[in-house]
C-alpha positions as CSV (number, residue, x, y, z in Angstrom):
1,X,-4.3,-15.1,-6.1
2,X,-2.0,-12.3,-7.2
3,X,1.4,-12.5,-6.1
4,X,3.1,-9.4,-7.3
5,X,1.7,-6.6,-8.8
6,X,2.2,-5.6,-12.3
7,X,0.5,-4.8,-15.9
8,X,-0.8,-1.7,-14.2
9,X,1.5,0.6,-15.9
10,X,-0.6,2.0,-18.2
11,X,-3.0,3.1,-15.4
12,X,-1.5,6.7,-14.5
13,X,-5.3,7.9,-13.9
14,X,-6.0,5.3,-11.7
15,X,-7.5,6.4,-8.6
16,X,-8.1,4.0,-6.4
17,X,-6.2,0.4,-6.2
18,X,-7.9,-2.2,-4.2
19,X,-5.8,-6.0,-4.2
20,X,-6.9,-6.9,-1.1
21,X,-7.0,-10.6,0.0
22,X,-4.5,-11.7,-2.2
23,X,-0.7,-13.4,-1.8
24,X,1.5,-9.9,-2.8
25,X,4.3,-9.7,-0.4
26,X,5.9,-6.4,-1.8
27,X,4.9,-2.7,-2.4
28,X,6.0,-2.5,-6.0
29,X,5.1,-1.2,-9.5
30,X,3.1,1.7,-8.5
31,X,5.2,4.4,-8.3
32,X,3.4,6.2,-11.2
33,X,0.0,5.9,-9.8
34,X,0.1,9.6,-8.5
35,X,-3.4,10.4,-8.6
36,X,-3.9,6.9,-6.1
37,X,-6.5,8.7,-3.4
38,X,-7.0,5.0,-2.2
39,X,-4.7,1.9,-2.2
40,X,-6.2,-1.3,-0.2
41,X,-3.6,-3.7,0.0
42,X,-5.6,-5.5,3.3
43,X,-5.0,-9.2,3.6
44,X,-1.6,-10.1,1.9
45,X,2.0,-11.0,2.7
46,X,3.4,-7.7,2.8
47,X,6.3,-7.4,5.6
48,X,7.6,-3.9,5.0
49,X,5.6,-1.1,3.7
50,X,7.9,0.7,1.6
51,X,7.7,2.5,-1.8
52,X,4.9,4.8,-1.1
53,X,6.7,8.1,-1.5
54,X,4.9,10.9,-3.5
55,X,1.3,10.0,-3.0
56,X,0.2,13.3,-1.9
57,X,-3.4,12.7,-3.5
58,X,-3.6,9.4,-1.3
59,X,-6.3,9.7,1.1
60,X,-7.3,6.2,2.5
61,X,-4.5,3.4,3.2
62,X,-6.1,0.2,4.1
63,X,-2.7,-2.3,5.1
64,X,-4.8,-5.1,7.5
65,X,-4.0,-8.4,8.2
66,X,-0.3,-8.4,6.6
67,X,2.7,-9.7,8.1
68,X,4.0,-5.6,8.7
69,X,7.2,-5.7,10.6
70,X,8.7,-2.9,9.4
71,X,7.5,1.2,8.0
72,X,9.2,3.5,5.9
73,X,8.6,7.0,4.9
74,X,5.1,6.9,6.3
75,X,4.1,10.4,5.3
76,X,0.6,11.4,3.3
77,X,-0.3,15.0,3.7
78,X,-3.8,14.3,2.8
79,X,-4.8,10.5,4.7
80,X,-7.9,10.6,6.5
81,X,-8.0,6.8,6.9
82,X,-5.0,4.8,7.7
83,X,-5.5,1.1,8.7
84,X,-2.5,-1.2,10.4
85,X,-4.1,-4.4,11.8
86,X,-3.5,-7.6,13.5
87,X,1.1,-7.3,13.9
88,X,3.2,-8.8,15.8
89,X,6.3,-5.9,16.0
90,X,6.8,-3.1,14.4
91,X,9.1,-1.0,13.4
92,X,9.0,3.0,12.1
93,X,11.9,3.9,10.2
């Protein structure tokens, strides 16, 4: 059960992510995956999804069953697929 991510720095070709089901609680440490087309981060204790600036290759964003009560910078030039599942309130900032 992963709680934070890390050890992926070496990665930068990475092209899809997928931590699903897991115990992270914070979009972190993957700023330099720019080639990311999908990230699935489904099933984990994230709150705020933030940090996810400058993923203009990112094409599917899979964020179900968090605890998401509040959205940052939502803006992917290129997502087909964007799934936000199962909160309470939200907030776009």
């Amino acid at each position: 059960m992963i709680e934070k991510i890390e050890g992926i720095e070496t990665c930068v070709n990475l092209v899809e992510l997928e931590l699903y089901d897991n115990k992270i609680s914070k979009i972190e440490n993957i700023s330099h995956l720019k080639n990311l087309k999908v990230l699935d981060l489904s099933f984990n204790n994230i709150k705020k999804i933030e940090n996810l600036e400058g993923f203009d290759q990112l094409e599917k964003l899979y964020l179900l069953s968090n605890k998401i009560k509040i959205i940052e910078n939502l803006n992917f030039p290129n997502v087909t697929m964007l799934e936000l599942v199962n909160f309470d309130y939200l907030q776009f900032i």
